[in-house]
C-alpha positions in Angstrom: 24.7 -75.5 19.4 24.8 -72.4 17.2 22.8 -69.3 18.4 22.0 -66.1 16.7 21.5 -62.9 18.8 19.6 -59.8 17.6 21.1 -56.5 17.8 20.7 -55.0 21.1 20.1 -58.8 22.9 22.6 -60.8 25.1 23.1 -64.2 24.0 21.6 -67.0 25.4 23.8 -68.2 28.8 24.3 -72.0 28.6 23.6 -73.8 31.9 25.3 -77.7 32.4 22.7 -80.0 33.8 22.2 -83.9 34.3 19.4 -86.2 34.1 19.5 -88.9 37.0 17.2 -90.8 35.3 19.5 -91.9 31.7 22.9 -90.4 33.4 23.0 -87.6 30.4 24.8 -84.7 30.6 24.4 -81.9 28.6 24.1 -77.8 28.3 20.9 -76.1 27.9 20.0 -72.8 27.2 18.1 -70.6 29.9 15.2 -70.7 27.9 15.2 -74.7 28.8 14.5 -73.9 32.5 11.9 -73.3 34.9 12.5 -71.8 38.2 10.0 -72.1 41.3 10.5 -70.2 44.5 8.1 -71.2 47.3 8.2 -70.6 50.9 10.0 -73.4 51.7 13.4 -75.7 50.2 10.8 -78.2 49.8 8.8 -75.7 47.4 11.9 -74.0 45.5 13.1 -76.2 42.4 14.4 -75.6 39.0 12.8 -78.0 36.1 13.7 -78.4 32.8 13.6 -81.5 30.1 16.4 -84.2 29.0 17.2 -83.9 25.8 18.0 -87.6 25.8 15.2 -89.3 27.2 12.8 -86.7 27.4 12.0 -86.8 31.4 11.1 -84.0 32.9 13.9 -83.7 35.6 13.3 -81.5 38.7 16.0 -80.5 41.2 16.0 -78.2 44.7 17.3 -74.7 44.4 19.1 -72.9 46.7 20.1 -69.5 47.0 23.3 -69.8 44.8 21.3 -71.7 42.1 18.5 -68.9 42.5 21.1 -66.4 42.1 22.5 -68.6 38.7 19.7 -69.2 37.3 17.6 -65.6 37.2 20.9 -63.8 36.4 20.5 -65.7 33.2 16.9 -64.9 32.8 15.5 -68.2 33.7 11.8 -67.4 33.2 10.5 -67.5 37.3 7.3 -68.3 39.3 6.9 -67.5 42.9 4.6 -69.7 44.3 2.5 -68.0 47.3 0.6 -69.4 49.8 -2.7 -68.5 50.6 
């Protein structure tokens, strides 16, 4: 993967991942990832898409992968209840 930065902006921070669907494993960019952080485990997940198979793959998040992921700037959405 080549990747240009513009003055002034941090490169891209590559993220390994695998698809339990086709077994592929990979690195993605932050930009690949979507971050969801509900009131519950059951409502906090990360998503993204293989780049193999094209499935959308999502997976829990805990607190370290919360921390991970919007360090990187892994676009989020809190999800409220109401």
């Amino acid at each position: 993967m080549v990747t240009t930065t513009l003055p002034g902006r941090p490169a891209p921070v590559l993220y390994k991942a695998a698809c339990p669907d086709c077994r592929g494993r990979f690195e993605l960019a932050s930009d690949a990832f979507r971050l969801a952080i509900g009131a519950s485990s059951r409502t906090t997940f990360y998503s993204f898409t293989c780049p193999d198979c094209r499935r959308a793959v999502r997976k829990p998040a805990g607190e370290r992968i919360i921390e991970l992921l919007t360090g990187g700037g892994v676009r989020t959405l809190r999800l409220h209840t109401g």
